[in-house]
C-alpha positions in Angstrom: 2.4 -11.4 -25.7 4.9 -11.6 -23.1 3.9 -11.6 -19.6 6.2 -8.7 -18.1 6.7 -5.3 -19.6 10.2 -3.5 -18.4 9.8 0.0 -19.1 12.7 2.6 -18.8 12.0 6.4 -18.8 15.0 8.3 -20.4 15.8 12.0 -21.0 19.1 12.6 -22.5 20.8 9.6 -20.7 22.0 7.4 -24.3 25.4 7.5 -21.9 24.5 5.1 -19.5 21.4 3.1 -20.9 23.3 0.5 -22.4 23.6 -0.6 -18.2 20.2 -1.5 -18.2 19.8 -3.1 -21.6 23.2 -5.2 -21.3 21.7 -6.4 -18.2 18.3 -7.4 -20.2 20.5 -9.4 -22.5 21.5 -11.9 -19.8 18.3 -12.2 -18.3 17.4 -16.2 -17.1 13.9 -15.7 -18.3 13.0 -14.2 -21.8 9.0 -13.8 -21.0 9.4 -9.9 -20.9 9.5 -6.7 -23.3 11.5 -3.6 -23.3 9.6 -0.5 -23.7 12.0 2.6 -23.6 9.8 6.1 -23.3 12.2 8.5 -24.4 10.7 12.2 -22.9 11.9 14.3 -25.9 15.7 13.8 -25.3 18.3 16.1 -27.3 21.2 13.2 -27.0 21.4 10.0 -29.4 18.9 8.0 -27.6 16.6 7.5 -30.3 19.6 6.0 -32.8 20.8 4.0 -30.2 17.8 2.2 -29.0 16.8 1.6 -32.8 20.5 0.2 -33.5 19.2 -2.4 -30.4 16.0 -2.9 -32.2 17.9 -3.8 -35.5 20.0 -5.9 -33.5 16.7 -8.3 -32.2 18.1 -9.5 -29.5 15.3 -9.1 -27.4 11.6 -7.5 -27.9 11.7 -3.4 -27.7 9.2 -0.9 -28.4 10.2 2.8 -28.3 8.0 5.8 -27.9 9.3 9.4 -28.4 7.7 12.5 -26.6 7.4 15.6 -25.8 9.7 16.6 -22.3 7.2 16.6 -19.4 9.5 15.0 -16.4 9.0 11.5 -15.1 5.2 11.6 -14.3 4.1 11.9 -17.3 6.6 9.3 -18.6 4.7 7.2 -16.3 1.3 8.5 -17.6 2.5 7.3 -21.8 4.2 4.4 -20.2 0.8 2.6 -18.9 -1.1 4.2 -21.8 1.0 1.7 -23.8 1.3 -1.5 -21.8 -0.6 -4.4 -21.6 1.1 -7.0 -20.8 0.2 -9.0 -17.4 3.0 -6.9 -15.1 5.0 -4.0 -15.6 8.2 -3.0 -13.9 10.1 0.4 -14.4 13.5 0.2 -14.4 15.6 3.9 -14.5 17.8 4.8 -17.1 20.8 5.0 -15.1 19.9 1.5 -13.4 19.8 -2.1 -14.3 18.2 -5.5 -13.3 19.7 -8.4 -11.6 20.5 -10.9 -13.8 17.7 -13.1 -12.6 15.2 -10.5 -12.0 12.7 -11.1 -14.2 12.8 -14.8 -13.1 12.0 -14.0 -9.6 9.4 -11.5 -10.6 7.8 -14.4 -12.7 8.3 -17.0 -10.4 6.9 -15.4 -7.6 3.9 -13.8 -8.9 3.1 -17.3 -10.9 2.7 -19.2 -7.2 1.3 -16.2 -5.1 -1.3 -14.3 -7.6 -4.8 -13.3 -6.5 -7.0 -10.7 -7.8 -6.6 -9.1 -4.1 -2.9 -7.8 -5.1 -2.5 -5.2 -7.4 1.5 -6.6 -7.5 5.2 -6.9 -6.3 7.5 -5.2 -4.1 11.2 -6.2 -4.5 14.3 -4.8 -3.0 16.8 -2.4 -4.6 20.6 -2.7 -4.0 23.6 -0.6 -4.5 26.5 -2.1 -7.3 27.9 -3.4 -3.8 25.0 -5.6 -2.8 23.9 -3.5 -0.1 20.1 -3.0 0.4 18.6 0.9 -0.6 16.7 2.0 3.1 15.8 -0.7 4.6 14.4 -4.3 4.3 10.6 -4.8 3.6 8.5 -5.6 6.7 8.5 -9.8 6.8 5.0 -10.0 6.1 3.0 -11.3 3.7 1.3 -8.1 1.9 0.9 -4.5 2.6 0.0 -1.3 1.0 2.7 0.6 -0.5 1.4 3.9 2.0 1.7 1.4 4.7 4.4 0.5 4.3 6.1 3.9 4.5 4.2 5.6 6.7 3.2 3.3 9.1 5.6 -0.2 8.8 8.6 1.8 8.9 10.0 0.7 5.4 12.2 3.7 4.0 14.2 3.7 0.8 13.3 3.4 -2.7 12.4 -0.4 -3.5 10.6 -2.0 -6.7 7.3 -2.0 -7.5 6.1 -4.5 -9.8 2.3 -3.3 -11.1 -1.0 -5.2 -12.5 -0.8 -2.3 -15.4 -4.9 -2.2 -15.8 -5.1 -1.3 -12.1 -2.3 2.0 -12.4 -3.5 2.8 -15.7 -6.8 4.5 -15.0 -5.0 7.0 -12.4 -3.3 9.7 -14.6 -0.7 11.9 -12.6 -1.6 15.5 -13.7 0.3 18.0 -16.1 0.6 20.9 -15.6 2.5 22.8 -18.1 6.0 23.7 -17.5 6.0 21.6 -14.6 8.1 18.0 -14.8 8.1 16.7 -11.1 5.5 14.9 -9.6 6.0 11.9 -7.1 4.6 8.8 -8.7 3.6 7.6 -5.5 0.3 9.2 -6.6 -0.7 6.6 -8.6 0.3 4.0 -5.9 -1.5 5.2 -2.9 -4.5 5.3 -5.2 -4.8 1.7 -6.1 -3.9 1.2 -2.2 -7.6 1.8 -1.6 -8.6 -1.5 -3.9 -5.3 -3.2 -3.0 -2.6 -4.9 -1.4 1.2 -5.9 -2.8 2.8 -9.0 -2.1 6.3 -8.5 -0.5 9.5 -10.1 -1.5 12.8 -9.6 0.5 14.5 -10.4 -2.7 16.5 -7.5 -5.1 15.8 -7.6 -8.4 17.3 -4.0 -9.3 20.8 -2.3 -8.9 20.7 1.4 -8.4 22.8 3.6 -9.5 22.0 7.5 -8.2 23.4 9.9 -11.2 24.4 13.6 -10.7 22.3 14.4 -12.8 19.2 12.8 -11.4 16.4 14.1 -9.6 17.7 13.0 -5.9 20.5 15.1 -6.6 18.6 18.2 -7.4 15.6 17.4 -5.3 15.5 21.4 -3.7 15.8 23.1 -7.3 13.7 20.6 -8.4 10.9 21.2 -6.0 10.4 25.1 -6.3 10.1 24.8 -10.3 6.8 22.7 -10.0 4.7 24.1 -7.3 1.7 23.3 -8.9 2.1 20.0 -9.1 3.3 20.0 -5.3 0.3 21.9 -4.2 -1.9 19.5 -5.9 -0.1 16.5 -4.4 -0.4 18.0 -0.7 -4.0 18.8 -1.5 -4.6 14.7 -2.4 -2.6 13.5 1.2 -4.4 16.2 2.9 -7.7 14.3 2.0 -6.4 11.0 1.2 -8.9 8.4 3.2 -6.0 6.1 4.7 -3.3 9.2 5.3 -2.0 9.3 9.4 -2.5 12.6 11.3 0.9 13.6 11.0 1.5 13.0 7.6 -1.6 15.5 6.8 -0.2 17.7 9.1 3.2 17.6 7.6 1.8 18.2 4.0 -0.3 21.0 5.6 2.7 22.6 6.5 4.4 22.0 2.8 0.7 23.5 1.7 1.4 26.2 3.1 4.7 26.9 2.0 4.6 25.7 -1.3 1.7 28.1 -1.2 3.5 31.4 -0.2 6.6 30.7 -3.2 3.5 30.9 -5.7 2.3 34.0 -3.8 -0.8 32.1 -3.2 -2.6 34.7 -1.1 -5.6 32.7 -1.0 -4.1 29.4 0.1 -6.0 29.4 3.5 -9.7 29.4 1.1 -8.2 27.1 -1.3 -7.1 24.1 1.0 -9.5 21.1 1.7 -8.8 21.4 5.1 -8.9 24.8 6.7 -8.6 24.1 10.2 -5.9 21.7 9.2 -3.9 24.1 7.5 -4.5 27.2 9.8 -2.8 25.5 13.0 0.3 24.6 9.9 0.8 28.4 9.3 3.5 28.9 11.4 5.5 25.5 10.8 4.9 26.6 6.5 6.0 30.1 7.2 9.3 28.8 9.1 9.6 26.0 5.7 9.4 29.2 3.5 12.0 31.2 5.0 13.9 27.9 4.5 13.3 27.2 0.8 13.9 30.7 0.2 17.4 30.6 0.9 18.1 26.8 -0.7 18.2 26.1 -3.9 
C-alpha cells in the first residue's frame, strides 16, 4: 500500500482534470494513489478517468456518487482511504511537481503521534503565495492558525486519514455546502499540524467554483450553515469574537429559514440575543445579494 492518498473531488469538471492528473504523471516520488470521487457528474468524467486507469500509469481508484456538494465528497473520500496520509487536491488544481516528495520527506523526519499532519502552502500559476505565509513556527492548530496567528488564505492540509475519518460532516438533503473546516477544528482538540512554508499545490480559482458563487451558494444550504454556527458557538477553543460573529450569522441565517424560534434553538441565548441586531442588519444584506 502506498503511503499518500491524493484524492480529487470532481462534479462535472472532465474539462480541466487532466491539470491535475498530468501533474501526477511527473511526480519525483511514486509512493502515492489517486483516488478521484466523482459526486454524480453529468460530463465524461467517468470515461475519462477509466481511459487513465486503462492507461496504468499510475495507481487510481474511482468512486461514483450521488451529487451532495464537496462535504460529503469529503465524508466517501475518508470512508475509502487508508493509506498513512491523505491530501485533497481540487479538480481545477494541480500539484507541484515535487509535491508529494516534500510531503513524504517531511512527514518521514518530523512524525509523532502528537500531529494529526501537514500544512503546505498554495500558489497561484505565477508562483505567488494564496493569503499569506504560515506562521514560522513549529506546529499549530489549523483554528489557530486562522483565528488567532493571523494566517489567511486557503493552504494544504495534509491529514492522518484515521484521525478525520471518524468526524462525518452532516447531510442534509438538498443541501451541498458545508465548510470542511469542520472536520479540522475537531481533530484540533487531539491535535496539532506541523507547518511547512513550502507549496506543494497550484491553484487555479474556476468561474464555476464555489469562491465564485459563495453568496448564492450560501442561502441554498441554511441548514447546514445553522448547524455549523451552532458547532463554533460552542466549540471549546473558539475566541469571543468569532462566537459572536457566528451569533450574528445564527441569527441571520435563521430569519432566511423563517426560523421563528431561533432565539430557543441556539446553544447560547445570551450570546445570541445581544447578536440580534448585527443578524438583523446581515439579513437585510443577504436579502438583496445573491
Amino acid at each position: 500500500m502506498p503511503t499518500l492518498t491524493v484524492f480529487t473531488l470532481s462534479y462535472n469538471r472532465a474539462y480541466c482534470l487532466h491539470k491535475c492528473y498530468e501533474s501526477l504523471l511527473r511526480q519525483t516520488c511514486r509512493d502515492f494513489e489517486w483516488l478521484v470521487v466523482d459526486d454524480g457528474s453529468t460530463d465524461n468524467t467517468r470515461d475519462l478517468v477509466q481511459s487513465w486507469i486503462d492507461e496504468n500509469r499510475i495507481p487510481i481508484r474511482y468512486i461514483y456518487k450521488k451529487n451532495g456538494g464537496m462535504h460529503t465528497g469529503y465524508n466517501t473520500a475518508f470512508d475509502n482511504i487508508f493509506t498513512e496520509l491523505a491530501v485533497s487536491i481540487d479538480s481545477d488544481d494541480y500539484m507541484t511537481d515535487d509535491g508529494v516528495e516534500i510531503i513524504l520527506s517531511r512527514w518521514a523526519a518530523h512524525k509523532d503521534d502528537r500531529y494529526a499532519g501537514m500544512v503546505f502552502l498554495d500558489i497561484t500559476e505565477d508562483g505567488n503565495v494564496i493569503g499569506t505565509k504560515i506562521p514560522e513556527r513549529k506546529s499549530a492548530t489549523v483554528y489557530d492558525l486562522y483565528n488567532r496567528l493571523g494566517m489567511k488564505g486557503d493552504k494544504k492540509m495534509v491529514y492522518r486519514p484515521e484521525l478525520i475519518r471518524p468526524f462525518h460532516s452532516p447531510e442534509f438533503e438538498g443541501e451541498k455546502l458545508f465548510p470542511t473546516c469542520y472536520k479540522y477544528f475537531q481533530v484540533d482538540l487531539t491535535h496539532e499540524m506541523l507547518l511547512f512554508n513550502e507549496p506543494v499545490c497550484v491553484v487555479e480559482y474556476m468561474p464555476d467554483g464555489y469562491t465564485q458563487n459563495i453568496i448564492k451558494l450560501y442561502k441554498k444550504n441554511l441548514k447546514n450553515y445553522i448547524f455549523y454556527r451552532k458547532y463554533i458557538m460552542t466549540y471549546p477553543n473558539a475566541t469571543f469574537l468569532h462566537r459572536y460573529r457566528f451569533a450574528i450569522h445564527y441569527v441571520a441565517e435563521s430569519l432566511l429559514a423563517k426560523d421563528k424560534h431561533f432565539l430557543k434553538n441556539s446553544p447560547r441565548k445570551w450570546l445570541t440575543f445581544f447578536a440580534i441586531p448585527g443578524g438583523l442588519l446581515l439579513y437585510l444584506y443577504l436579502q438583496r445579494k445573491g
